[in-house]
N, C-alpha and C positions, 0 to 999 in steps of 0.2 A: 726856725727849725721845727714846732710841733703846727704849727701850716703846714709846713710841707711835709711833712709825715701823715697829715689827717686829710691831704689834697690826695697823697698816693692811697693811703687806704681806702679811701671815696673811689679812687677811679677803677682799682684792683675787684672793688665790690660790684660797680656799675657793670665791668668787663664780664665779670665771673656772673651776674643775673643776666646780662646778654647773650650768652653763652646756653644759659639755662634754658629761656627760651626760646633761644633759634633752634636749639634739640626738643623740645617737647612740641614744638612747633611741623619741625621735619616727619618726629617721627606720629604726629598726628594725621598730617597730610599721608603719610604711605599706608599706614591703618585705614585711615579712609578711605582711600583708592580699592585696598584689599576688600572692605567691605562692602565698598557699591558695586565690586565688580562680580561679585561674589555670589549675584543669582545667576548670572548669566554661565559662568562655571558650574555652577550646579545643575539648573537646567539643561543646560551640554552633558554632563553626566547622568543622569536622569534619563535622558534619551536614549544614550548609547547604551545605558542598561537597558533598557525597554526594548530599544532595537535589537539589541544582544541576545534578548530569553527568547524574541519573536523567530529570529534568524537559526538558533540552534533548536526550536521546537519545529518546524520547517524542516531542519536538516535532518534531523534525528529521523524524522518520519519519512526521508526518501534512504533508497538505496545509496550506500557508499557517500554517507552525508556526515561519518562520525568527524571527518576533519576541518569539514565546515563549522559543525559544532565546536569543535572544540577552539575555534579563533574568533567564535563569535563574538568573547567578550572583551578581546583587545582592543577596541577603542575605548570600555571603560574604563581599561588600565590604563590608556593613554590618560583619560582625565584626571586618573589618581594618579599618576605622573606628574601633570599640570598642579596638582594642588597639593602635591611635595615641594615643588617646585617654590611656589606662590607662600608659602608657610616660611619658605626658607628664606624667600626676601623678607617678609614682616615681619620674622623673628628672626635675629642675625643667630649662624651655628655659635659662638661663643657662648651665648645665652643658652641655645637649646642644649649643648653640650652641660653645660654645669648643672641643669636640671635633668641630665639622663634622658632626652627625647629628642634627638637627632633624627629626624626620618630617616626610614630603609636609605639605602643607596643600593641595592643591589643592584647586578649586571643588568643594563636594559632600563635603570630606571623603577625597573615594576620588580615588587617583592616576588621570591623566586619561588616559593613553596604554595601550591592549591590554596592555605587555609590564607596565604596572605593576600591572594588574588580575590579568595571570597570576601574576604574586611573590605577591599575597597569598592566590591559592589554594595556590602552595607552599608560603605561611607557613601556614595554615589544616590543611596535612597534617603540615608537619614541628614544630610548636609541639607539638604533645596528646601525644607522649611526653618529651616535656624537660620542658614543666608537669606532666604527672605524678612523676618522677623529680624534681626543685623542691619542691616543694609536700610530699611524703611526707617527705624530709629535712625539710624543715622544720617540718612537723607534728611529727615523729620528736624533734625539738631541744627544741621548746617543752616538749612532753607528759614525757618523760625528764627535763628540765631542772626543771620543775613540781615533778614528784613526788618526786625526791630530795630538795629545797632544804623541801619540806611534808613529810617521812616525820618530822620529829619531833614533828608533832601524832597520826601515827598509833600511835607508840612511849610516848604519853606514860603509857597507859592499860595500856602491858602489864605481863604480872606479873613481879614481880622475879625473878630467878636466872639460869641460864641456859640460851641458846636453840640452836637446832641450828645446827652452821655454816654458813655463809652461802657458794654454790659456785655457778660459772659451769659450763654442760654445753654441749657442743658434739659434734654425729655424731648419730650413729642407735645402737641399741642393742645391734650388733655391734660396731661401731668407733664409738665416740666419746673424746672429750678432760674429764676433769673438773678444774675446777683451785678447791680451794678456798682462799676467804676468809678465814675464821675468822668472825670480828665475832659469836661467841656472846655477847656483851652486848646489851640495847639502848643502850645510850649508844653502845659503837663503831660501832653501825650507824650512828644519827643522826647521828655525828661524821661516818664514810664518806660517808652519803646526800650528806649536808649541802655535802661538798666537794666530790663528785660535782656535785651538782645547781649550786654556783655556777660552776664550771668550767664547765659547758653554756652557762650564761646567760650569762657572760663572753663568755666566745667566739662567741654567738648573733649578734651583728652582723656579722662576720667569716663565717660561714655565707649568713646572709642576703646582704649584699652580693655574696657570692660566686655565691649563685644567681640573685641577682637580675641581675646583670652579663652572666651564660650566656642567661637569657631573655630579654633587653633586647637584646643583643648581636645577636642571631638575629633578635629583631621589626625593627632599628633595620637590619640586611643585609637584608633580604627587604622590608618596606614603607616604604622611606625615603630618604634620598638618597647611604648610604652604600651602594646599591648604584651601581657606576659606569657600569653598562650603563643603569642606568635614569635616572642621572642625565643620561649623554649622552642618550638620548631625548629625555629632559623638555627638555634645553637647545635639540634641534633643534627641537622642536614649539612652544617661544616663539617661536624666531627666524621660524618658518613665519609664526607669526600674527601677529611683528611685522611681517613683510616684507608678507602680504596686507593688515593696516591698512594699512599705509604705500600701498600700491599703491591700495588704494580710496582711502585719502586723495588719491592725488594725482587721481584720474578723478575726483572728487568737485568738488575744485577747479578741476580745469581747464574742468569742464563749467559750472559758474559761472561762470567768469571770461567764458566762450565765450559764454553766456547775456547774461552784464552786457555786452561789448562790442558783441553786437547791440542792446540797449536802447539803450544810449548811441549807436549810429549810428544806430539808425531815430528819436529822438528830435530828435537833434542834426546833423551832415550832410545825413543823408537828408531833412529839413523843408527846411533851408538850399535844397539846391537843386532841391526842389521850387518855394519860394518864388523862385529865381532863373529856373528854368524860365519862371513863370508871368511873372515882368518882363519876361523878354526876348519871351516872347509878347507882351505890351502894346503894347511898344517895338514891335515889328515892325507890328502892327494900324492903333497911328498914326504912322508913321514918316512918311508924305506928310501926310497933313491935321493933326497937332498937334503939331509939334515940342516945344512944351513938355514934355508929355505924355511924348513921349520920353526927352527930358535927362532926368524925375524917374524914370524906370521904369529907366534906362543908371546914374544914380546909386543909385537902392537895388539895384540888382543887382550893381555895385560892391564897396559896403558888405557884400552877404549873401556874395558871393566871398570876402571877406578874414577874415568870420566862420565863416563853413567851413573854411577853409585850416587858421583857431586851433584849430578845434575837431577836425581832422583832426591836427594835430600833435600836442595835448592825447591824443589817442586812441593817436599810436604810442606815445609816451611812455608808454602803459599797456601797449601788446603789446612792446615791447625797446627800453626807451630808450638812446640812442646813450653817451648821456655814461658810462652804466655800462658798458660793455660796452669804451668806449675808454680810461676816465682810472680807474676804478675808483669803489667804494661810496662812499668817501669823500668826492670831489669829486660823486656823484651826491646823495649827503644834505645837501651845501652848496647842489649847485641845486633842491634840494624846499625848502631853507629860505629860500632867496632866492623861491621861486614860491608862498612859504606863502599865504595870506590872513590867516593871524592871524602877526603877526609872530616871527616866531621866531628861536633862539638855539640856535647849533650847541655842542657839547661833546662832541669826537669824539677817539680818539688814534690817531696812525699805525700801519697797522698792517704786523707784520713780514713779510707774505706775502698777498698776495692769497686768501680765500677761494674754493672750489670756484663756478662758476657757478651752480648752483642756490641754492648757499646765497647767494649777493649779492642774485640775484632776488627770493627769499621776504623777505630782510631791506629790499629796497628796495620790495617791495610792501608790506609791513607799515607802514612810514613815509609812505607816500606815501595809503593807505587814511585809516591814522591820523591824517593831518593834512585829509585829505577829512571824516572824522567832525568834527573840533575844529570845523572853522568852520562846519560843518552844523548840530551840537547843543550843542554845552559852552558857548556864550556866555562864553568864554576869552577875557583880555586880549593874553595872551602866553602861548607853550608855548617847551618845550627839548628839543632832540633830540641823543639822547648814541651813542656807542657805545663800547664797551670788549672786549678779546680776551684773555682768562688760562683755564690750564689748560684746553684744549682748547676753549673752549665762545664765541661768539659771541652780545652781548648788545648790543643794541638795540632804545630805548625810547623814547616821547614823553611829556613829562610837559605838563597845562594850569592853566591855574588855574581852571578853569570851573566847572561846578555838579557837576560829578559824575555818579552815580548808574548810569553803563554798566555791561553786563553780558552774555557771548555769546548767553543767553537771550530778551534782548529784539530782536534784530533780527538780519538773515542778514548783515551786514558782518564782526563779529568772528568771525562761526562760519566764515566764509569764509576769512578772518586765520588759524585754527585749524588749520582741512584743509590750508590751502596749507604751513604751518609742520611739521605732523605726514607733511605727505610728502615731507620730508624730512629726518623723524626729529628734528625741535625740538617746541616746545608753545610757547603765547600764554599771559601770567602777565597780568590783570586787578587791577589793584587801584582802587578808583573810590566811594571811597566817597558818602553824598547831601552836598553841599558840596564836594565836590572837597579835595583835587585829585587826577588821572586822572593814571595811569601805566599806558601800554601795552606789555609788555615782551615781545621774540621774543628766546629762546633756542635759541640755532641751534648744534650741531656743527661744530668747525672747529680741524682739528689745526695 
């Protein structure tokens, strides 16, 4: 029994250092490649920056040469492309992530801001001698390491006795240093070489990494997000672009909404009291010769006043309905579900603070759309309208049981839902499959 317990741990140990070095092994060799290959990338950059400053000094000084200049330097960005690229096979992203240095990814590859374009012409000039000074060590390692650990197939063939000592010389041939060896054997040399050469290869990862850490280091400061100057940029330049979406979103919407309420009155009011106009003309034309005629023309004009009024009230309720604005969201989504058409069922929970006025809006428009879509298309028996508030974020949604199949593509209602939602920094979640059932959900900001 403790055999075979001391056989399994022997082998579990054998496995588990095999393992050790088949990965320190791997990841030596791809270090390696990265650094021999690594002048030749440099000098490729190097040139395209030289060509670059040549090409837009050229341009600059002819006529209508400004947009020449200004793409002069995209092939240096192509090499700091390549050498995001190259960083990202030698250091896998898991690693770079947990150390906060993920290179850019921006659209294109190439950092999207002037000052990140200028980093990678600095990395483009300051790279080509650190990759040279890399890369010769390294070469220097392998080649030395090689040929000692192999000098005993060269020794194998030599003739027996023995050989002149074996001496290191250093200086010029005034002053120099000689310091001899000995190793007049071949066996003591092959034994020497031999210890020499694994001691190289030993330590060869330890080298590697080590260069490889200095040139990585340097690409991962100059084109990436470990510079902090260019990280601030990048940060203000989203915030810019979030801020201009959002601002088109809201003109987007608001110009909608502003469109849909003139439909809806020239449709609906404006007919009403066209049609009313026209009775009380009647009414006036036989007011002496047909009283009947009258009573019926003073009655439908009645009727079309009191349908007006509905539909004038229906309308403010779309430009600022009162109820929200005085009792809050909450008692406003109880009277959408009391005014539903398809019956509906509130599932709401109080909430600890009144959200920001825009955000009650967009959430009160989304519900009150959304239940305008249900009774329109979903051929829904019953829907439910929820709302919930955790960890900053406001979520309400209308669920139906109808046929399904919606989607912001097929028609300007949701895409409309969408812009109003995203101008003020939320998004519209769709889920609708064919068969239902339809869940409209606005995810709103709301500390």
């Amino acid at each position: 029994m403790t055999n075979s317990l001391s056989s399994v741990v022997r082998g579990r140990w054998w496995w588990s250092g095999a393992g050790v070095v088949s990965r320190t092994g791997r990841h030596t060799l791809v270090q390696s490649l990265y650094l021999l290959t690594a002048p030749v990338t440099a000098a490729a950059g190097l040139l395209a920056v030289l060509g670059g400053v040549v090409v837009a000094t050229v341009a600059l000084l002819l006529p209508g040469g400004s947009p020449v200049a200004a793409r002069a330097l995209a092939p240096a960005r192509w090499c700091a492309d390549l050498e995001r690229w190259r960083i990202a096979r030698v250091r896998p992203p898991a690693a770079a992530e947990e150390r906060g240095d993920v290179p850019s990814r921006s659209p294109g590859g190439a950092a999207a801001s002037a000052g990140g374009r200028w980093l990678g012409v600095v990395h483009a000039v300051v790279v080509f001698p650190v990759a040279l000074v890399t890369s010769v060590m390294t070469a220097l390692w392998w080649f030395v390491g090689l040929a000692c650990v192999t000098c005993g197939l060269r020794y194998r063939y030599a003739p027996p006795g023995s050989l002149r000592p074996l001496s290191l010389n250093a200086g010029s041939a005034e002053s120099h240093i000689t310091v001899s060896l000995g190793l007049s054997s071949p066996s003591d040399r092959v034994a020497f070489g031999t210890t020499v050469g694994l001691l190289l290869l030993v330590t060869l990862p330890l080298v590697t990494r080590a260069c490889t850490t200095a040139q990585v280091g340097l690409g991962q400061a100059l084109l990436s997000h470990a510079s902090a100057l260019h990280h601030r940029i990048s940060g203000l330049e989203r915030e810019r672009d979030t801020a201009r979406a959002q601002t088109v979103a809201a003109v987007t919407a608001e110009a909608t909404a502003l469109r849909r309420l003139e439909r809806d009155i020239h449709d609906g009011p404006q007919q009403r009291l066209v049609r009313l106009a026209m009775e009380l003309g009647r009414a006036q034309h036989y007011l002496d010769s047909r009283p009947e005629t009258v009573r019926a023309a003073l009655a439908d004009a009645i009727v079309q006043t009191q349908e007006a009024l509905e539909e004038l009230r229906a309308l403010s309720r779309g430009i600022a309905p009162p109820i929200l604005v005085d009792r809050g969201l909450n008692d406003a989504l109880t009277a959408l579900a009391a005014r539903s058409t398809v019956p509906a069922e509130l599932d709401t929970v109080p909430l600890d603070r009144r959200p920001a006025a825009d955000i009650e809006t967009a959430a009160y428009f989304v519900v009150a759309e959304t239940l305008t879509n249900v009774a329109k298309h979903s051929h829904a028996q019953r829907c439910t309208i929820a709302l919930r508030h955790s960890g900053g974020t406001l979520r309400v949604w209308v669920t139906d049981d109808g046929v399904g199949g919606a989607a912001p593509a097929k028609g300007h209602g949701l895409r409309g839902l969408d812009e109003r939602l995203r101008a003020v920094g939320g998004r519209l979640e769709v889920d609708s499959p064919s068969g239902g059932p339809t869940t409209i959900t606005a995810v709103l900001p709301c500390c």
